[in-house]
N, CA, C, O and CB atoms as a CASP TS submission, in Angstrom:
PFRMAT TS
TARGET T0000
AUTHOR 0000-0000-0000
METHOD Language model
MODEL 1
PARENT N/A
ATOM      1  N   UNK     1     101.924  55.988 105.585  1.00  0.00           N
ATOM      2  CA  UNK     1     101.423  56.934 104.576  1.00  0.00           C
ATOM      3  C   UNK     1      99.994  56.563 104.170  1.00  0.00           C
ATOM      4  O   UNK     1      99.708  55.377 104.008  1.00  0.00           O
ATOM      5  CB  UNK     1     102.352  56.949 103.327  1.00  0.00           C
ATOM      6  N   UNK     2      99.120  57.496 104.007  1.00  0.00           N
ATOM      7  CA  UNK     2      97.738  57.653 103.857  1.00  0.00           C
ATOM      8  C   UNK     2      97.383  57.383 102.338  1.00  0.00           C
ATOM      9  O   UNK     2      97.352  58.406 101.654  1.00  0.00           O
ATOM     10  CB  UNK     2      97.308  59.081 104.343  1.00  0.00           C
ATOM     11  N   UNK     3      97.071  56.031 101.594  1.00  0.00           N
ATOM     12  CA  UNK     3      96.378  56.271 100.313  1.00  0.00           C
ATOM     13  C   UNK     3      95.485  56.908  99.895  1.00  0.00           C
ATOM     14  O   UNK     3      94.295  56.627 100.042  1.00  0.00           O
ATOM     15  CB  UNK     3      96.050  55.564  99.944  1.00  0.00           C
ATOM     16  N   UNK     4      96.095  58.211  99.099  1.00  0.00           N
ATOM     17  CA  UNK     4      94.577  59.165  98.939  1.00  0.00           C
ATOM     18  C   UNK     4      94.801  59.411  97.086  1.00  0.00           C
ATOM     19  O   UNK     4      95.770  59.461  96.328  1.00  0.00           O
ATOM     20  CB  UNK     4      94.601  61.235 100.191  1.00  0.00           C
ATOM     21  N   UNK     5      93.296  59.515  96.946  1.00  0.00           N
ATOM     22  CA  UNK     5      93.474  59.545  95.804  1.00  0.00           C
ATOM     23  C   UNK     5      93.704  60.828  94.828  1.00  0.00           C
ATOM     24  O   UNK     5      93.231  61.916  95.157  1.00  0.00           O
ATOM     25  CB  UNK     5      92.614  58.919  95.553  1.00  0.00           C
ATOM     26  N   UNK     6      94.404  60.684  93.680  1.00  0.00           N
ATOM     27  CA  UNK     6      95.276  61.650  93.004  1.00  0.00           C
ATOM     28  C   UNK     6      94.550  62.858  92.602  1.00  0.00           C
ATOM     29  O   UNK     6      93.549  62.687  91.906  1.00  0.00           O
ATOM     30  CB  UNK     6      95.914  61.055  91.814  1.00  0.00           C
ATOM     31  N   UNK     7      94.823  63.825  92.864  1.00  0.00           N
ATOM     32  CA  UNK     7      93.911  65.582  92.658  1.00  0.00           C
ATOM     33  C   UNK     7      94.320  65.732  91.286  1.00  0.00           C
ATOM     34  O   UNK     7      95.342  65.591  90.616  1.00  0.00           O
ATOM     35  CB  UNK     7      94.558  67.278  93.782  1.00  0.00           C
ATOM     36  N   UNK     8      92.982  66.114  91.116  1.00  0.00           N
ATOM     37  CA  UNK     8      92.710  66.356  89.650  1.00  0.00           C
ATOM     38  C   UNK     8      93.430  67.507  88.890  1.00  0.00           C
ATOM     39  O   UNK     8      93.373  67.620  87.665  1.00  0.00           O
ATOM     40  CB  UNK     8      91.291  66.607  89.512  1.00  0.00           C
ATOM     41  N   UNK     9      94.213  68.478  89.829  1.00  0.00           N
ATOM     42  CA  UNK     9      94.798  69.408  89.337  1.00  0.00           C
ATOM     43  C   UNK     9      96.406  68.691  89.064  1.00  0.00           C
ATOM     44  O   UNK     9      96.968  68.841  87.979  1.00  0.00           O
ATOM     45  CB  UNK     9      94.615  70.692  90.323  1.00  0.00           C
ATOM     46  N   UNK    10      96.959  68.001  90.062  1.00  0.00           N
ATOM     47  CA  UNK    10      98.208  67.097  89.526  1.00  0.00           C
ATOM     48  C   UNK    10      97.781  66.664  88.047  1.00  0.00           C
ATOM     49  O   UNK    10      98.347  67.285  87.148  1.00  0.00           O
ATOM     50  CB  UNK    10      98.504  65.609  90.561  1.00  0.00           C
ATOM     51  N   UNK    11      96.984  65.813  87.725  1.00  0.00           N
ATOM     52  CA  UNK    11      96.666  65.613  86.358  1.00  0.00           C
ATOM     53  C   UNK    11      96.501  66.223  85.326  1.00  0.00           C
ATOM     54  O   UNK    11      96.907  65.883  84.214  1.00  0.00           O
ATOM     55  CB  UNK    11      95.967  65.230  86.273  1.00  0.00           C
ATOM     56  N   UNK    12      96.075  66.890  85.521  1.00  0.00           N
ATOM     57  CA  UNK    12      95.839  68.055  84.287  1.00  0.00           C
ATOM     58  C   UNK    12      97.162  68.606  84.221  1.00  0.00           C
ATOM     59  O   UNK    12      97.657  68.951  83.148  1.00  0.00           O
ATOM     60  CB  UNK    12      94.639  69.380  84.596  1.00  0.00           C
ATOM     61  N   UNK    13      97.872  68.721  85.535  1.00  0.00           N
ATOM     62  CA  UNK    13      99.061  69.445  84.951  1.00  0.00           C
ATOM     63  C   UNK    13     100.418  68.682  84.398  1.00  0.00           C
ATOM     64  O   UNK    13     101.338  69.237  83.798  1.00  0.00           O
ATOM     65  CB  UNK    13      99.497  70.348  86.019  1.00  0.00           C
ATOM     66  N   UNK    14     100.336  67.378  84.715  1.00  0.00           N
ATOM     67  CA  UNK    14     100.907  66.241  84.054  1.00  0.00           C
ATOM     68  C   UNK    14     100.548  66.034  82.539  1.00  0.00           C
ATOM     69  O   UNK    14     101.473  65.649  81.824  1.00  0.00           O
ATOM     70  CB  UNK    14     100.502  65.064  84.806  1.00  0.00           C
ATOM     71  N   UNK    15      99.236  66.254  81.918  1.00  0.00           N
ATOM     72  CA  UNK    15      98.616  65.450  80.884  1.00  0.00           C
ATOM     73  C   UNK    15      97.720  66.616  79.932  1.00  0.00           C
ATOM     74  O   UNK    15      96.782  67.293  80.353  1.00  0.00           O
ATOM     75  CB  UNK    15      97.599  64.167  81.653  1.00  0.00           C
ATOM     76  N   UNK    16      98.272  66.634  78.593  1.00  0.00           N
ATOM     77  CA  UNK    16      98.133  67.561  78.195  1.00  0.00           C
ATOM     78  C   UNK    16      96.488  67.540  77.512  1.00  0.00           C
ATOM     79  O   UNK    16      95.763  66.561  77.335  1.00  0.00           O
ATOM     80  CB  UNK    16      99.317  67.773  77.446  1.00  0.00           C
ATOM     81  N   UNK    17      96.202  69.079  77.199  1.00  0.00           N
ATOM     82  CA  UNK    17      94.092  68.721  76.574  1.00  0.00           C
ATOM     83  C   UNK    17      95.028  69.111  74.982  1.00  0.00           C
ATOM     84  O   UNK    17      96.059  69.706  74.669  1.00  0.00           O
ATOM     85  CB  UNK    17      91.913  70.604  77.363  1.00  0.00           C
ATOM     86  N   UNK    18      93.991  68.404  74.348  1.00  0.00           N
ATOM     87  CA  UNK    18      94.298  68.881  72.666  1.00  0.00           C
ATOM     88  C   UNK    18      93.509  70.636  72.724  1.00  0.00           C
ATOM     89  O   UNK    18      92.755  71.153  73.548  1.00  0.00           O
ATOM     90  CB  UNK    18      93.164  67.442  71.146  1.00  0.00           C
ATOM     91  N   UNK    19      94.127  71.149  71.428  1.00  0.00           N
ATOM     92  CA  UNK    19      93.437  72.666  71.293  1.00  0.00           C
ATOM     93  C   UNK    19      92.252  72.556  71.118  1.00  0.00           C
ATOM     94  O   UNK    19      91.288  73.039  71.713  1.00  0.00           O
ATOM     95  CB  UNK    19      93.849  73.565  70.220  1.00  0.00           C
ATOM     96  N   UNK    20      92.368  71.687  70.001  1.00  0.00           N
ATOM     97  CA  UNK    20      90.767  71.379  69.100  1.00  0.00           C
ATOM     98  C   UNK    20      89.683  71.144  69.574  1.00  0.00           C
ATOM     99  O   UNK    20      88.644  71.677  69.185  1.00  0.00           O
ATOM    100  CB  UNK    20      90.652  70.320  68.308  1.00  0.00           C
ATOM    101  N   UNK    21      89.766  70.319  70.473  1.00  0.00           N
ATOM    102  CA  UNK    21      88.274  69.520  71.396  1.00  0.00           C
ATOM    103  C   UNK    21      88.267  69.840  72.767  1.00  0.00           C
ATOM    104  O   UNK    21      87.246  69.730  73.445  1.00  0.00           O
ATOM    105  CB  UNK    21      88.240  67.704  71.460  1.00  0.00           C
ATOM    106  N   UNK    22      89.636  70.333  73.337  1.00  0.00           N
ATOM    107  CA  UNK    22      89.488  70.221  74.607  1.00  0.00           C
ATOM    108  C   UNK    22      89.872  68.842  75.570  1.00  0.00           C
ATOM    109  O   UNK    22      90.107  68.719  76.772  1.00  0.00           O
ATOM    110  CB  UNK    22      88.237  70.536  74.664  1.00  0.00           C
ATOM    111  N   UNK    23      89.811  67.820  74.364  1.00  0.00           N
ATOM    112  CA  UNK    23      89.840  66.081  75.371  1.00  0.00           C
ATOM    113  C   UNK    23      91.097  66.203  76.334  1.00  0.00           C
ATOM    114  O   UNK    23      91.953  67.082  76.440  1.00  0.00           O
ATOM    115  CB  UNK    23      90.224  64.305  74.146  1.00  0.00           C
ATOM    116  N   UNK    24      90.945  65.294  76.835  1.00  0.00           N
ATOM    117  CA  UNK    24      92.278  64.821  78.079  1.00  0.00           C
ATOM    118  C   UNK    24      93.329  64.378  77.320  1.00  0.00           C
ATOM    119  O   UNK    24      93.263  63.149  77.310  1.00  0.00           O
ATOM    120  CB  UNK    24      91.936  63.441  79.250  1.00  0.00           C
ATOM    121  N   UNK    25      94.076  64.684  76.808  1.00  0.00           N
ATOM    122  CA  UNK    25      95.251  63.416  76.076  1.00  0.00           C
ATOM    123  C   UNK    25      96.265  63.288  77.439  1.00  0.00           C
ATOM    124  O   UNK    25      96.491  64.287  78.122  1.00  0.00           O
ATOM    125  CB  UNK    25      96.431  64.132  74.261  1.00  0.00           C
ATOM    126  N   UNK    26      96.780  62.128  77.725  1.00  0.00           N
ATOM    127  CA  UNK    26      98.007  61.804  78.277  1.00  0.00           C
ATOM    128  C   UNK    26      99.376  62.157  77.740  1.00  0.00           C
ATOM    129  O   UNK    26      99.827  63.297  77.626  1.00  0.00           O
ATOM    130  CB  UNK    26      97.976  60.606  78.369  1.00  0.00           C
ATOM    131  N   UNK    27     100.138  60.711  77.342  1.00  0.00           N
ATOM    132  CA  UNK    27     101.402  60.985  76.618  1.00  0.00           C
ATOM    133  C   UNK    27     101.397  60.691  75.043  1.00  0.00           C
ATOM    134  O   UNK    27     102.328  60.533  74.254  1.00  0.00           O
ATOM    135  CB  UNK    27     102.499  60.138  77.274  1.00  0.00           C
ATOM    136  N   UNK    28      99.963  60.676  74.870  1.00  0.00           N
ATOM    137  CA  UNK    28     100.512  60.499  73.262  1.00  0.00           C
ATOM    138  C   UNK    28     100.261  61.613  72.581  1.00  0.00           C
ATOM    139  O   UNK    28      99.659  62.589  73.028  1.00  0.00           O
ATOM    140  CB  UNK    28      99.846  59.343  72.387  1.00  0.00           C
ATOM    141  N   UNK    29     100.911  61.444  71.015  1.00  0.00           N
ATOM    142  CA  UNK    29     101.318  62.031  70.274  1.00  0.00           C
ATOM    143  C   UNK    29      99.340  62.784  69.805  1.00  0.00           C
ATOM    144  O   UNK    29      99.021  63.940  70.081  1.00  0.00           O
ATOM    145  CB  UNK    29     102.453  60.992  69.251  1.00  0.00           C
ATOM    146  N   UNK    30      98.837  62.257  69.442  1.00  0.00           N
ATOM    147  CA  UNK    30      97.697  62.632  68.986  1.00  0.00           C
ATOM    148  C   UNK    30      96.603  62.251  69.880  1.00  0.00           C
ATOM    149  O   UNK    30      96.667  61.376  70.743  1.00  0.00           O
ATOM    150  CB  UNK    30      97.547  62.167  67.752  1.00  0.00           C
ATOM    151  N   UNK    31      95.102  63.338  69.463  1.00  0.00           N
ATOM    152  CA  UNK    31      94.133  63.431  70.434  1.00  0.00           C
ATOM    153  C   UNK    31      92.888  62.455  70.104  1.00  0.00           C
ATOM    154  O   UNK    31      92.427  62.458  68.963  1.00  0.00           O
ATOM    155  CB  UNK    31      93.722  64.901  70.545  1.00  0.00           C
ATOM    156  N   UNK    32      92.394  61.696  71.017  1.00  0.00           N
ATOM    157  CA  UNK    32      92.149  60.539  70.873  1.00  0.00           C
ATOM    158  C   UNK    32      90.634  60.779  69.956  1.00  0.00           C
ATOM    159  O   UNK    32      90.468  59.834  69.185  1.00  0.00           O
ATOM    160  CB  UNK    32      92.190  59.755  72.342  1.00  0.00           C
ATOM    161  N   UNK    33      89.563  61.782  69.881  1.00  0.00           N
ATOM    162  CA  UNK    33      88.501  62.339  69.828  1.00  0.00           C
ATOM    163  C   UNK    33      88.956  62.706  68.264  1.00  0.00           C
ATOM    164  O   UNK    33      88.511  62.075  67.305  1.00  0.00           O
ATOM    165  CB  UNK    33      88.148  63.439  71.019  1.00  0.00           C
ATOM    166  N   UNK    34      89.709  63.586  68.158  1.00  0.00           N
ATOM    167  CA  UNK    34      89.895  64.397  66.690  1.00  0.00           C
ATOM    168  C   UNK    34      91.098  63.989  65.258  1.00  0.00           C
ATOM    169  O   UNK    34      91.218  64.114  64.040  1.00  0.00           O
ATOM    170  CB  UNK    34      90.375  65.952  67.242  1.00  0.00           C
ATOM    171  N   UNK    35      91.860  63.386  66.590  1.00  0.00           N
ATOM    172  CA  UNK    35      93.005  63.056  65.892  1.00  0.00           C
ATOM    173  C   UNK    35      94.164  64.219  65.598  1.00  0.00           C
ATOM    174  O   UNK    35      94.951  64.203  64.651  1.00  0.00           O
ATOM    175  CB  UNK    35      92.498  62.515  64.654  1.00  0.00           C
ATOM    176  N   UNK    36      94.093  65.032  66.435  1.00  0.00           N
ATOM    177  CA  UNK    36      95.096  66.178  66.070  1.00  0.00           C
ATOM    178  C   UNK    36      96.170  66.155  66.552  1.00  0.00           C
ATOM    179  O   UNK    36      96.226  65.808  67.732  1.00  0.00           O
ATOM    180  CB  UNK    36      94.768  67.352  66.333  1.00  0.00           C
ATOM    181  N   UNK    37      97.327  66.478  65.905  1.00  0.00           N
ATOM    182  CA  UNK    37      98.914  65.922  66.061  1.00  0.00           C
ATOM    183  C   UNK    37      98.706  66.878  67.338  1.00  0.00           C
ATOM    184  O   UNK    37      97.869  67.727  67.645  1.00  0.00           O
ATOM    185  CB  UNK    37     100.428  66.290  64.642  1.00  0.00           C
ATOM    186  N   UNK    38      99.545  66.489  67.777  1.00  0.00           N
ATOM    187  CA  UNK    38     100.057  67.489  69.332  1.00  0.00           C
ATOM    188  C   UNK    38     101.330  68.179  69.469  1.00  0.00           C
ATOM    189  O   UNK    38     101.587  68.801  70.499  1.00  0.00           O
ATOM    190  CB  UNK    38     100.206  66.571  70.677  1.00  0.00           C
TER
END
């Protein structure tokens, strides 16, 4: 198997953006930039 690296569309669709800013959040609860509950 070929190590290739992970497409950016898998991610985004794994990892949620806050409303507010737009940032990348992963799995947490709040957005790292604004602080907005999720």
């Amino acid at each position: 198997m070929v190590a290739r690296p992970r497409s950016k569309a898998k991610i985004a669709k794994r990892s949620k953006r806050c409303e507010k800013c737009g940032a990348l959040i992963g799995r947490q609860t709040r957005c790292r930039k604004c602080h907005k509950r999720q």
